[in-house]
PASEBA-1860 file (N, C-alpha, C; in nm, 3 decimals):
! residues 58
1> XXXXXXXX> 0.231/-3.814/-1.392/0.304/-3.711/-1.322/0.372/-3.774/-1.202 ~ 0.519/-3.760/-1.171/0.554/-3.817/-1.053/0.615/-3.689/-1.001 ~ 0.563/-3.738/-0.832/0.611/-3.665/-0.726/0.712/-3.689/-0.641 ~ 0.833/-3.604/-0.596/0.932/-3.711/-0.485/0.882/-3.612/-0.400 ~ 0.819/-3.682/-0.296/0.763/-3.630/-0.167/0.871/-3.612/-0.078 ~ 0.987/-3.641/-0.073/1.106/-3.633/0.003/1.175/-3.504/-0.025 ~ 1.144/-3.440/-0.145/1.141/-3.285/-0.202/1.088/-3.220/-0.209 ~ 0.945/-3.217/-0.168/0.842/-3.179/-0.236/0.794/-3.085/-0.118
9> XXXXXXXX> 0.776/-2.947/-0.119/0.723/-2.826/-0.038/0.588/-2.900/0.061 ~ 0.557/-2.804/0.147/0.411/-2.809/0.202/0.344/-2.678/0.058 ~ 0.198/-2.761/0.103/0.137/-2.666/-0.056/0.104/-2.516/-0.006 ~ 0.168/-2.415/-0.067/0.158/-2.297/-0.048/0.311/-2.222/0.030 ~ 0.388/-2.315/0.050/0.527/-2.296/0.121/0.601/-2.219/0.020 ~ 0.645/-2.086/0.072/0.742/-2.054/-0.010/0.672/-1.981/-0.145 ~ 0.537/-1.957/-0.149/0.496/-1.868/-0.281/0.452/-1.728/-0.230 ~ 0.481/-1.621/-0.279/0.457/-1.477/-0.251/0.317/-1.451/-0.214
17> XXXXXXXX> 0.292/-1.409/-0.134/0.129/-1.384/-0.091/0.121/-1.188/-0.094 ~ 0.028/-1.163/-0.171/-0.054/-1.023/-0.195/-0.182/-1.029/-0.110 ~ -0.146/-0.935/0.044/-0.322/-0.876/0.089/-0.394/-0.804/0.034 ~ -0.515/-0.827/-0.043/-0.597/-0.749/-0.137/-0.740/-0.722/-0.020 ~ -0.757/-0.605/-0.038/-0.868/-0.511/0.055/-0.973/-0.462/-0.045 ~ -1.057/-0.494/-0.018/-1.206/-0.390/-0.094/-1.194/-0.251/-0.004 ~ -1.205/-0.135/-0.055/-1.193/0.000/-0.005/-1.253/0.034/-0.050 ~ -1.443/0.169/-0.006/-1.498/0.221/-0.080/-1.503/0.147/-0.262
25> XXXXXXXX> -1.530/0.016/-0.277/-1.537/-0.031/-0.378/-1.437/-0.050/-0.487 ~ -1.330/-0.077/-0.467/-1.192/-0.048/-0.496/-1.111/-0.187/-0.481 ~ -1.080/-0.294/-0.512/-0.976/-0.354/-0.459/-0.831/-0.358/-0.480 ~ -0.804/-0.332/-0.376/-0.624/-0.294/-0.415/-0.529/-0.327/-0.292 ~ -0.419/-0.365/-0.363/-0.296/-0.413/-0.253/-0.263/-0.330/-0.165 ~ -0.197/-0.197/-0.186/-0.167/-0.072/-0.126/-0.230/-0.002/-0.082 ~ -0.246/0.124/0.016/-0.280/0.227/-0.004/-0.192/0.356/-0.064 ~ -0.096/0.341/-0.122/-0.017/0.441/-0.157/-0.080/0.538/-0.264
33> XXXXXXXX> -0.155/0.504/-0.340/-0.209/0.572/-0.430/-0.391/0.626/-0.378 ~ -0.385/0.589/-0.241/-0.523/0.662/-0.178/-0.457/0.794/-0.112 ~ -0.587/0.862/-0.072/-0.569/1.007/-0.042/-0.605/0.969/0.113 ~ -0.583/1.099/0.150/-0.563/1.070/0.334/-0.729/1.061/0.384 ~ -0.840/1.047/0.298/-0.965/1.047/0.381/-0.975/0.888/0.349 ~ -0.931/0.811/0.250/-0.954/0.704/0.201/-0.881/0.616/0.293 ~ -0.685/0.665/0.305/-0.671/0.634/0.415/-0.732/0.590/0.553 ~ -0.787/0.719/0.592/-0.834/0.739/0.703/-0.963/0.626/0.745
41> XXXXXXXX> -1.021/0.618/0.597/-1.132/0.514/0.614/-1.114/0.411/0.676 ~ -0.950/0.374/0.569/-0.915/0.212/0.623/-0.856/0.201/0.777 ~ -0.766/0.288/0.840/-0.742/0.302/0.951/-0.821/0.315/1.032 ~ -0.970/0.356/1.052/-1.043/0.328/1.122/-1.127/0.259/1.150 ~ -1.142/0.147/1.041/-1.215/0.077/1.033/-1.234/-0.079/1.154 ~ -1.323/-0.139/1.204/-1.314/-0.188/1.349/-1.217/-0.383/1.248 ~ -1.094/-0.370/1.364/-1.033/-0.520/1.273/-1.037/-0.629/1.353 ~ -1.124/-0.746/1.301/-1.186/-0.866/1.315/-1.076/-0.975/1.349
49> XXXXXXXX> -1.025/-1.024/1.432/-0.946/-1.127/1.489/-1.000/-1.255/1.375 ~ -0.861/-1.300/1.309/-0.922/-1.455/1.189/-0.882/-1.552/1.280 ~ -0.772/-1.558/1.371/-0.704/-1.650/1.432/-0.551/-1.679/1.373 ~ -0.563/-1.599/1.254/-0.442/-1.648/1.156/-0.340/-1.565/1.187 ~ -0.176/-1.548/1.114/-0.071/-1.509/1.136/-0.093/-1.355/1.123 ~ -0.202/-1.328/1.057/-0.166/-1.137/1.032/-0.260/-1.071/1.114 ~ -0.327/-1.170/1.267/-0.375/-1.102/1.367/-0.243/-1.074/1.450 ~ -0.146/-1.097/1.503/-0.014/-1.107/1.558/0.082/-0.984/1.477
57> XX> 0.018/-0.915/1.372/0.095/-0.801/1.336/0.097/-0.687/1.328 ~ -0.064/-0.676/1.382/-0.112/-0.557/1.368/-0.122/-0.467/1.524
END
């Protein structure tokens, strides 16, 4: 297998990323298809600083 590193991405650069959540036992991308108490679950729930880019968005 050859590589031209002079082309070649950082690994993970540039591929689509999906946030997947466990909810009441559930894992799913969205909440669009939860109801407003399920909602409500996730909105209140206490959110844990990772250090990473999707503490800065919330």
């Amino acid at each position: 297998m050859d590589h031209d590193t002079s082309t070649a991405k950082a690994r993970g650069q540039g591929v689509p990323f999906e946030r997947v959540r466990r909810i009441t036992g559930y894992l799913v991308g969205t909440l669009k298809r939860f109801n407003n108490a399920k909602r409500a679950e996730e909105r209140d729930r206490v959110k844990h600083a990772t250090g990473g880019a999707l503490d800065d968005k919330q």
